[in-house]
C-alpha positions as CSV (number, residue, x, y, z in Angstrom):
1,X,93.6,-235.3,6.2
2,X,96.7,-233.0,6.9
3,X,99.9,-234.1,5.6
4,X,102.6,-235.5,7.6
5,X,106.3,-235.2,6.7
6,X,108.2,-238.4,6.4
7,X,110.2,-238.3,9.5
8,X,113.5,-239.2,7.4
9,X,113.0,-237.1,4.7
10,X,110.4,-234.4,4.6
11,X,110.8,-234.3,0.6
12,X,109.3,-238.3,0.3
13,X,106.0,-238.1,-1.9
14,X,104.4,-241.0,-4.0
15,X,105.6,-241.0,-7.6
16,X,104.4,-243.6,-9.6
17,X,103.0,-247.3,-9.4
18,X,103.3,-249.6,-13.1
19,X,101.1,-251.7,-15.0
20,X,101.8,-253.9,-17.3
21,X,99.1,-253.7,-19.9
22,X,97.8,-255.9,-22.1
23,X,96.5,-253.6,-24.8
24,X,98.8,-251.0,-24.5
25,X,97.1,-248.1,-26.6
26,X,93.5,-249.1,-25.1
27,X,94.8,-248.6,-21.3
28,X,96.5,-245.2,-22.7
29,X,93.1,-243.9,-24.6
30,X,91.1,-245.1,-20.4
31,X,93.8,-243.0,-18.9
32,X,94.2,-239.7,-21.0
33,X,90.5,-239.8,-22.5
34,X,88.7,-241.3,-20.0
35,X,90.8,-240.2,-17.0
36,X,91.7,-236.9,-18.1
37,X,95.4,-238.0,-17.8
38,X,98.7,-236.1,-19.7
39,X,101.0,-238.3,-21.0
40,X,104.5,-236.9,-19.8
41,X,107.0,-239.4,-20.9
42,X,106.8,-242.3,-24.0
43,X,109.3,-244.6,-24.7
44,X,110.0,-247.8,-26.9
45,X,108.1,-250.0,-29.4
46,X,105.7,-252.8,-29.6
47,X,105.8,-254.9,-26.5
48,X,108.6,-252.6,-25.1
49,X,106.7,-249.6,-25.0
50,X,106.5,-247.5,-22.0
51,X,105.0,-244.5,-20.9
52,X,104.6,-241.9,-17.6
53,X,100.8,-240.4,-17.3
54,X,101.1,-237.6,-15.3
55,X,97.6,-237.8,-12.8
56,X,98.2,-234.2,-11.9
57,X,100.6,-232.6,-8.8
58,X,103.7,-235.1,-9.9
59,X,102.4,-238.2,-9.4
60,X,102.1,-240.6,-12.2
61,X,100.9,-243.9,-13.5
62,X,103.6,-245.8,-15.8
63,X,102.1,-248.4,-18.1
64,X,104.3,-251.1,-20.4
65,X,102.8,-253.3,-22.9
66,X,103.2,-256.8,-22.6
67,X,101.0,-257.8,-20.3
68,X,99.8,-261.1,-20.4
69,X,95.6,-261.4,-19.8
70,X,94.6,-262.4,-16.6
71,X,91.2,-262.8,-14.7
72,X,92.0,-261.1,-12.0
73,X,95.1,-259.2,-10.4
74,X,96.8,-261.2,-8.0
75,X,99.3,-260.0,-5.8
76,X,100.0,-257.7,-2.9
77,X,98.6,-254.5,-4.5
78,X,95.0,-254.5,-3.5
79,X,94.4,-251.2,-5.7
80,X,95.5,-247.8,-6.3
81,X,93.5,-245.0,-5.3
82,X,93.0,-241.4,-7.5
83,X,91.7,-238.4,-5.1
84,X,89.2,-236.5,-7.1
85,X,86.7,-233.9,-6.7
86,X,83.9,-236.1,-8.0
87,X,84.3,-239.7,-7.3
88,X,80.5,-239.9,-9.1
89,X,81.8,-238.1,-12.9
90,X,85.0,-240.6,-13.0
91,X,82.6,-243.3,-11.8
92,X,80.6,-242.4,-14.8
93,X,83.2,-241.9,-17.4
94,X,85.1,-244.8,-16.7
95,X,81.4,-247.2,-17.1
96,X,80.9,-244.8,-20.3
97,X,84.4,-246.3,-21.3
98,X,83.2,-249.6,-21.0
99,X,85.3,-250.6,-17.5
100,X,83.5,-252.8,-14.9
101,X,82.4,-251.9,-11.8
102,X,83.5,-253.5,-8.3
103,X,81.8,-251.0,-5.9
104,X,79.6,-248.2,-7.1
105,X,80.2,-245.1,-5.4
106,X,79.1,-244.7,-1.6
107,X,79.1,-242.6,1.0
108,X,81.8,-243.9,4.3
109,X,82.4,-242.1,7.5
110,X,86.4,-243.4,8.0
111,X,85.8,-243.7,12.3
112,X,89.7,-242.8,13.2
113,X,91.4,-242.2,16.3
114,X,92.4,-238.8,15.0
115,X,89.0,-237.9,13.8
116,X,86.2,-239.1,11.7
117,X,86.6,-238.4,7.8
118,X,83.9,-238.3,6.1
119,X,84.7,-239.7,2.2
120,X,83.1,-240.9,-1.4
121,X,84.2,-243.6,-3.1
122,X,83.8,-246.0,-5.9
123,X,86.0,-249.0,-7.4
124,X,86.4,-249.9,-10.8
125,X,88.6,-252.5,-12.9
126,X,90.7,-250.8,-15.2
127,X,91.5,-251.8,-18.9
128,X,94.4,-254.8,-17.7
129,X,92.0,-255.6,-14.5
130,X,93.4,-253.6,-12.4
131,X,91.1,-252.0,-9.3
132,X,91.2,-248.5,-9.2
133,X,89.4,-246.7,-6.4
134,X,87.7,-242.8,-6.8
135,X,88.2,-241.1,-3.7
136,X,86.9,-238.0,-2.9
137,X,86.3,-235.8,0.2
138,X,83.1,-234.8,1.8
């Protein structure tokens, strides 16, 4: 897909989406270890900790502690979606880590008006639950 400017501001870009975490220093091991992820910010202490993991090109993922444990994430956020190169290796690592999976990765054709787009995914539940989809181009 080709990026479209904002039509209010052409500077708008994604920056971050937050998780509360139940085991705070479990869900920061998934992201840098697992994930690959630098962690550019850390604030705070026990439940009040915070911190910014940079996913690459200045977009990040903040986690806090004090989540509460929960079955499954309920609420408007249906999941948040990483675009890399092989949706197959983070598939892997993140089973390797010991994360369930929701979808294993799969081949999609994306039928749109502006053209098909061909596409690899896979979805995973994170560390606190929450669904993470690998998407990759074709």
């Amino acid at each position: 897909m080709k990026p479209i400017n904002n039509s209010i501001a052409s500077s708008t870009q994604f920056h971050h989406i937050a998780i509360k975490c139940v085991d705070f220093d479990k869900s920061k091991t998934f992201y840098t270890e697992t994930l690959g992820m630098n962690a550019a910010l850390q604030w705070g202490e026990g439940d009040g900790r915070g911190c910014m993991m940079d996913i690459g090109g200045g977009t990040y993922i903040e986690i806090f502690a004090g989540g509460i444990k929960t079955e499954a994430p309920e609420n408007s956020v249906i999941h948040f979606c990483i675009l890399v190169e092989d949706c197959d290796l983070y598939y892997n690592r993140a089973m390797e880590a010991g994360c369930k999976s929701k979808d294993t990765p799969f081949d999609l054709v994306i039928n749109a008006k502006e053209k098909d787009l061909p596409i690899r995914i896979a979805f995973i539940y994170g560390p606190d639950n929450e669904v993470i989809e690998f998407f990759q181009y074709r």
